[in-house]
N, CA, C and O of each residue as an XYZ file, in Angstrom:
272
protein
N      95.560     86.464    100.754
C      95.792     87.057    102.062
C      94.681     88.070    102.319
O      94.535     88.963    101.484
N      94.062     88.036    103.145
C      93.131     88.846    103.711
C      93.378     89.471    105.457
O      93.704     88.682    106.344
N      93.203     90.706    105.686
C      93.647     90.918    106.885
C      92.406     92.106    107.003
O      91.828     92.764    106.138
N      92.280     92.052    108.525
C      91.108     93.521    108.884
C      91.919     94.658    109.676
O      92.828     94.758    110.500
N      91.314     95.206    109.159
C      91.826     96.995    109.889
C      90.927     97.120    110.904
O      89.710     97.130    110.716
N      91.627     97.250    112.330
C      90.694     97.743    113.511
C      91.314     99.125    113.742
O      92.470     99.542    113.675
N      89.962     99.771    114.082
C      90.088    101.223    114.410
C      89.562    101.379    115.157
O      88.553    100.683    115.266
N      89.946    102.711    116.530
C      88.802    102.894    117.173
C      89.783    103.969    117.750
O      91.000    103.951    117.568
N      88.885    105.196    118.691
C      89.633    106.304    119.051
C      89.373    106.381    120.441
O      88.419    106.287    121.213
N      91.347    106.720    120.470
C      91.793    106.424    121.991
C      91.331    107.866    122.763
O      91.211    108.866    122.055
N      91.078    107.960    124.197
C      90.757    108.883    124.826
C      91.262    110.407    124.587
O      90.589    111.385    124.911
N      92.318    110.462    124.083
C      92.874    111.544    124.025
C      92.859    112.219    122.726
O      93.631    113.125    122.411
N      92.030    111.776    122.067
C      91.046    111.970    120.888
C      92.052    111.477    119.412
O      91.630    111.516    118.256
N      93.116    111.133    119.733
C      93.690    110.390    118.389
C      92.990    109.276    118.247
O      92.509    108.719    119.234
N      92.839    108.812    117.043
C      92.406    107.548    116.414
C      93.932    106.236    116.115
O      94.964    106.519    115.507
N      93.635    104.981    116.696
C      94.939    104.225    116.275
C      94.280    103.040    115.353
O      93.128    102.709    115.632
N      94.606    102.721    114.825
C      94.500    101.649    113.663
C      95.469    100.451    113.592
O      96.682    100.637    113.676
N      94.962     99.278    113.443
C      96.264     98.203    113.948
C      95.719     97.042    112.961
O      94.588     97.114    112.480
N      96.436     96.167    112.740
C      96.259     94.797    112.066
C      96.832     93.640    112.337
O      97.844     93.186    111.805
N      95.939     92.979    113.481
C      96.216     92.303    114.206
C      96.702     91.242    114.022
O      97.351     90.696    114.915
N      96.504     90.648    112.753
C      97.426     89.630    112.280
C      98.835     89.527    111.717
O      99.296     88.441    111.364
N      99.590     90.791    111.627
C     101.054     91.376    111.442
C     101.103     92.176    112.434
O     100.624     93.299    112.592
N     102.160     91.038    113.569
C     102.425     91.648    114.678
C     103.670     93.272    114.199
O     104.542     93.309    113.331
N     103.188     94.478    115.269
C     103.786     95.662    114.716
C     102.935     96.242    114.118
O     102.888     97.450    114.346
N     102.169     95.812    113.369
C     101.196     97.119    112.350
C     100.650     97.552    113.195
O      99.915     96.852    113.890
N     100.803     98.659    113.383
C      99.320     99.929    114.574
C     100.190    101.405    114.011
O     101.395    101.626    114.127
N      99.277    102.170    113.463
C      99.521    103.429    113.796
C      98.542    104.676    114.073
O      97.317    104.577    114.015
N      99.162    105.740    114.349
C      98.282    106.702    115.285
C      97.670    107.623    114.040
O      98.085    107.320    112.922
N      97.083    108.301    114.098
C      96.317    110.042    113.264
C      95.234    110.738    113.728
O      94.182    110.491    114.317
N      95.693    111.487    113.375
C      94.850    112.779    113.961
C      93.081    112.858    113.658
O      92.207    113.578    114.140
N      93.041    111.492    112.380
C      91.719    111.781    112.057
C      91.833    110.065    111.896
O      92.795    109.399    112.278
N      90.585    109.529    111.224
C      90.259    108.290    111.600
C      91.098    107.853    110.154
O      91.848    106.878    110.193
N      90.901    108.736    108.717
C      91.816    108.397    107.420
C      92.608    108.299    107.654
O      92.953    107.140    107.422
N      93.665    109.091    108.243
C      94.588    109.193    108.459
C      95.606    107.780    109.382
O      96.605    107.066    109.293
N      94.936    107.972    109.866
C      95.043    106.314    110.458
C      95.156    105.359    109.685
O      96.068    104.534    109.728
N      94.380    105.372    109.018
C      93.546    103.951    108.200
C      95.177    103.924    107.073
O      96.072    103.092    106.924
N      94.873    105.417    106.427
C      95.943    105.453    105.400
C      97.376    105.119    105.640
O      98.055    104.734    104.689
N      97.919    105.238    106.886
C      99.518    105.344    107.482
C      99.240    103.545    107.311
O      99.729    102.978    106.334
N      98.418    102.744    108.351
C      98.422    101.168    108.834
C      98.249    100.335    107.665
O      98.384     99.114    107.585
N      97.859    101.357    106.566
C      97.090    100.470    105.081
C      98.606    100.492    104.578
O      98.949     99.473    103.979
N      99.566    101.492    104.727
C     100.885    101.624    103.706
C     101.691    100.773    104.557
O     102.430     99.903    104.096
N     101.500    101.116    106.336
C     103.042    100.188    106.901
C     102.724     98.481    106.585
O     103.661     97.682    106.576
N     100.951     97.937    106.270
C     100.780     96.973    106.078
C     101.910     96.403    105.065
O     102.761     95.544    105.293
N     101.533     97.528    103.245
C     101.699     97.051    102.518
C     103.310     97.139    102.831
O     103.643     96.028    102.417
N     104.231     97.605    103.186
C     105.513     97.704    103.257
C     105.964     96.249    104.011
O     106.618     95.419    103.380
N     105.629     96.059    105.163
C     105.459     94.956    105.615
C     105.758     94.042    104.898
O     106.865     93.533    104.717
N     104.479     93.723    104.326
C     104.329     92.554    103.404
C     105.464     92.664    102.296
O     106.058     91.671    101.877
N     105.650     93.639    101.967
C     106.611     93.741    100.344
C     107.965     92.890    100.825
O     108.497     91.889    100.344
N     108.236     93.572    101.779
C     109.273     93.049    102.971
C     109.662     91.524    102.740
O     110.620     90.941    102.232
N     108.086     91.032    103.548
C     108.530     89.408    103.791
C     108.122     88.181    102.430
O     108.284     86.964    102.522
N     107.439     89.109    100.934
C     107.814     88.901     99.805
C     109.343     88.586     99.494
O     109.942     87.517     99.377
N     109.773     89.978     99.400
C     110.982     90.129     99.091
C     112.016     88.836     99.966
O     113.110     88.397     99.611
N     111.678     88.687    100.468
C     112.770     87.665    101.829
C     112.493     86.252    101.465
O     113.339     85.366    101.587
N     111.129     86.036    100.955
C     110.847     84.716    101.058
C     110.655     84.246     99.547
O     110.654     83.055     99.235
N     110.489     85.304     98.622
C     110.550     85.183     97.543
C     109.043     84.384     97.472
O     108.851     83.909     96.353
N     107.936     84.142     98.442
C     106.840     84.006     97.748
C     105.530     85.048     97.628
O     105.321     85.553     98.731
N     104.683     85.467     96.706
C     104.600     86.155     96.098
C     102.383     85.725     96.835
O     101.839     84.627     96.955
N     102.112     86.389     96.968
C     100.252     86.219     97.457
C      99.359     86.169     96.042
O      99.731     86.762     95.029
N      98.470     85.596     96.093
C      97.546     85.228     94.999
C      97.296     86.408     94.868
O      97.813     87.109     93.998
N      96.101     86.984     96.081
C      96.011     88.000     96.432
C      95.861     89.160     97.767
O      96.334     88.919     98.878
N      95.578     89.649     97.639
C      95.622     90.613     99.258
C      94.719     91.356     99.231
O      94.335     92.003     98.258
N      94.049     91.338    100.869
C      93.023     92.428    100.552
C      92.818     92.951    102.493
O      93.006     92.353    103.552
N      92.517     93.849    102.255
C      92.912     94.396    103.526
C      91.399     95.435    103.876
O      91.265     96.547    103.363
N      90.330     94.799    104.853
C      89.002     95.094    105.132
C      88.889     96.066    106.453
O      89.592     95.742    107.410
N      88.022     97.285    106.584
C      88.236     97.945    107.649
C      87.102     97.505    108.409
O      86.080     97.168    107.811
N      87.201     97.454    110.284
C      86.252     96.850    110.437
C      86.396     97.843    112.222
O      87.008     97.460    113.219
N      85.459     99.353    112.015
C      85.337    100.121    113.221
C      85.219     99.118    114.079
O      84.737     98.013    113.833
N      85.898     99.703    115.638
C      86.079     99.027    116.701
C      84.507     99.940    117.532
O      84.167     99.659    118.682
């Protein structure tokens, strides 16, 4: 599994971060890490999630940041 991190900062000077291939992943921070770090954890929660449900398990995962 491979997925990209888009970032880019919204007018009102927060930064949002989203992963466009797990509909729902986006979150907001005050700084551009901060971002990155919240969308990198709701990713991995996510995923643990639809592990857990489906009982199948990823070779591997890797999750690439790619500024907007």
């Amino acid at each position: 599994m491979r997925f990209s991190i888009e970032i880019e900062r919204e007018a009102d000077g927060r930064w949002i971060a989203e992963i466009p291939a797990i509909p729902g992943v986006l979150a907001y921070g005050r700084s551009e890490m901060q971002a990155r770090a919240k969308v990198y954890a709701l990713a991995l929660r996510v995923i643990a999630d639809q592990v857990e449900k489906s009982g199948r398990v990823p070779k591997s995962l890797s999750l690439v940041c790619a500024s907007a």
